[in-house]
N, C-alpha and C positions, 0 to 999 in steps of 0.2 A: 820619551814619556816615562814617569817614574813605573816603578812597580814589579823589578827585576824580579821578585820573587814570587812569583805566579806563574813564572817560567821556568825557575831553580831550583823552588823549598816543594817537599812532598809534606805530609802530615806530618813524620816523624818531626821532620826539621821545624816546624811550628813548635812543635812540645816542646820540643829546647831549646829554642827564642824564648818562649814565653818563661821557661824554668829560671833563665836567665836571668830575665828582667823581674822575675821573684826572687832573685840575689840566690838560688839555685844551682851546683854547678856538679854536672856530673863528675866523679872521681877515677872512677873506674866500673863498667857494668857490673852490676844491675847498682850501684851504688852514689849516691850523694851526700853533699853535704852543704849547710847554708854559710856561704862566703860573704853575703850583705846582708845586714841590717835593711828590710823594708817595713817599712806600716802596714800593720794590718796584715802580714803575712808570719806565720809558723812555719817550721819545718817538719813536715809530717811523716809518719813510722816508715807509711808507707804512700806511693803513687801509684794506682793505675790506670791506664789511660788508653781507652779503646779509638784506635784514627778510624780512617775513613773507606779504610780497605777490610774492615772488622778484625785486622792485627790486636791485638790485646798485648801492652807494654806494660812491666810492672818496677819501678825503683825504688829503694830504700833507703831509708836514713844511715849511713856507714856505722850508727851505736848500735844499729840491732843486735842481737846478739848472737852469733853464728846458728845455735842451737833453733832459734826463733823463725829465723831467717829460712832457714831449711823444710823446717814446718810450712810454713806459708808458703814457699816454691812448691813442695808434693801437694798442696789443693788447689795451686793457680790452672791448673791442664782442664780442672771440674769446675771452675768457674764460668757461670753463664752471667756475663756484664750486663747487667747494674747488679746484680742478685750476687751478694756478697756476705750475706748472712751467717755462712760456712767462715768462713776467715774470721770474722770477726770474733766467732765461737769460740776460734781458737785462741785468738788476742786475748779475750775475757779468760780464758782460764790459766793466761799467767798473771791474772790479775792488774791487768792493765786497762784504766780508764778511756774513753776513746771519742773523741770525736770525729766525724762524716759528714765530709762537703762533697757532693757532688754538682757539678759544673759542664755548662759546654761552652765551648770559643770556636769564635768564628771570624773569616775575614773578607773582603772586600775582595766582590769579582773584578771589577774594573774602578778608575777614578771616579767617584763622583762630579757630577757637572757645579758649579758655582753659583750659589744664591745669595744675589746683593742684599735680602733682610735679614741676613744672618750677621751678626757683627761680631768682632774678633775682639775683644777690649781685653783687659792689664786685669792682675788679679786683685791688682790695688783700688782699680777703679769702686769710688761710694757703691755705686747698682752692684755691682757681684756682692761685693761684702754685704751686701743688706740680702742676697741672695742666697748666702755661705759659700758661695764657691772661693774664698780668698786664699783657701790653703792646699792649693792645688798649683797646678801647673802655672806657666807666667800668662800662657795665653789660653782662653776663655769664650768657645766661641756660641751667641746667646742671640736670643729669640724674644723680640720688647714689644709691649701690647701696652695702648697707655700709659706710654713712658715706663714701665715697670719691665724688667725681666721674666720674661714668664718658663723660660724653656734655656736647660746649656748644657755644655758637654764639653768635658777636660782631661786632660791625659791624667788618669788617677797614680800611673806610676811610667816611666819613660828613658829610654837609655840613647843610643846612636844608632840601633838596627831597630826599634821597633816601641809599641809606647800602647795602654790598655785605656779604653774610656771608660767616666764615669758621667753619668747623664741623669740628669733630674728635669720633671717638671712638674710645676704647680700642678694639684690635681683639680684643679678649675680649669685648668687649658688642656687637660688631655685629651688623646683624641680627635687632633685637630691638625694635626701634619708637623707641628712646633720641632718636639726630638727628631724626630725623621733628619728634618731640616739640619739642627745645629749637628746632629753625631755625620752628617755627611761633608758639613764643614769642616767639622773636625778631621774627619776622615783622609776628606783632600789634602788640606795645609800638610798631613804626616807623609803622603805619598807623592805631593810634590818631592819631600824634602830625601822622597826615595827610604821612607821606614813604612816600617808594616802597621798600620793601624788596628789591633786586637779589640774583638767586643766577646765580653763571658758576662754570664750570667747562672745564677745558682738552678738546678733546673726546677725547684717549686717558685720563682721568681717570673712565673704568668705572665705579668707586664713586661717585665724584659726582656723574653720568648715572642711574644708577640711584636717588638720593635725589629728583633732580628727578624724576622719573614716580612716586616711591612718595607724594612732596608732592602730585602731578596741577600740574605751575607749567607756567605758559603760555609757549614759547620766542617771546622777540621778535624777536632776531636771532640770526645767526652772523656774528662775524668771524672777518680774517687779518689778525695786526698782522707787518709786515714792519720788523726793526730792523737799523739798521746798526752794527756790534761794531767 
């Protein structure tokens, strides 16, 4: 049965899967640097990232600049996660622009069971593309009401160990078990094929927060990606 890594990976090892498959690649601690080109992803100043043992991990971009870098290690000890107010003070007074995403990810306690209304179509298929799901992943797995698509959920980015969803549904069918449904689909097909299926969400993103409890997914960490604009 797939899912080798529920018995392998601790939180730390999630963080850097998922760092990865954000084209991510640690250099040497505390240090990184971005190796791929992804959508929708920046390389930010700095990461930190509290797992689920409340370790507190901090990495940084390899251009900081030693001086900078050092500042922000002497406040990381007085840092109470999420409350990062202090660092950022500090950021701003070298005159650095800054943007703050705060996020959590989560995964899959066990395989999902298999639901025959769930269907798995092509990204080319007419219904996705009248959908917008067509610039995503190849496979597409979606939720139809009245011939129409109502609910889907696609690997928004994806590598050979592991792969992150992205899930929409009509806000006329919410509420109704539809995402549940396809992100579990989704879920399966990834951990047949023995990858790790990732679900994040921004944590003021309410509706997405609530999908992860109504899934029961196990939170492995929180981070705060701090970028400079």
């Amino acid at each position: 049965m797939a899912g080798w890594y529920h018995k392998n990976m601790n939180s730390l090892g999630y963080l850097h899967l998922q760092m990865r498959l954000e084209g991510k690649q640690l250099i040497h601690e505390p240090f990184m640097r971005q190796v791929e080109v992804v959508p929708d992803e920046e390389m930010p100043l700095l990461l930190i990232a509290k797992l689920t043992d409340e370790e507190m991990v901090t990495y940084y971009d390899e251009a900081i600049s030693p001086g900078l870098q050092k500042e922000v290690a002497g406040i990381l000890p007085e840092i109470e996660f999420p409350e990062v107010d202090s660092l950022l003070n500090i950021l701003r007074s070298h005159n650095i622009q800054l943007e703050v995403g705060h996020y959590k990810t989560y995964v899959f306690h066990s395989q999902p069971s298999k639901d025959v209304s769930v269907m798995c179509s092509s990204k080319h298929d007419p219904k996705i593309k009248t959908f917008g799901f067509e610039g995503f992943a190849e496979s597409v797995y979606a939720m139809e009401q009245d011939d129409n698509i109502v609910s889907a959920c696609v690997s928004i980015r994806e590598n050979e160990q592991c792969s992150e969803a992205w899930v929409f549904t009509d806000p006329a069918y919410r509420n109704q078990g539809f995402a549940q449904k396809a992100v579990n689909a989704w879920a399966g097909s990834l951990m047949e094929a023995d990858k790790v299926p990732f679900y994040s969400h921004k944590v003021e993103n309410t509706a997405s927060a609530n999908l992860a409890r109504k899934l029961g997914l196990q939170m492995v960490f929180e981070e705060i990606a701090i970028t400079q604009i």
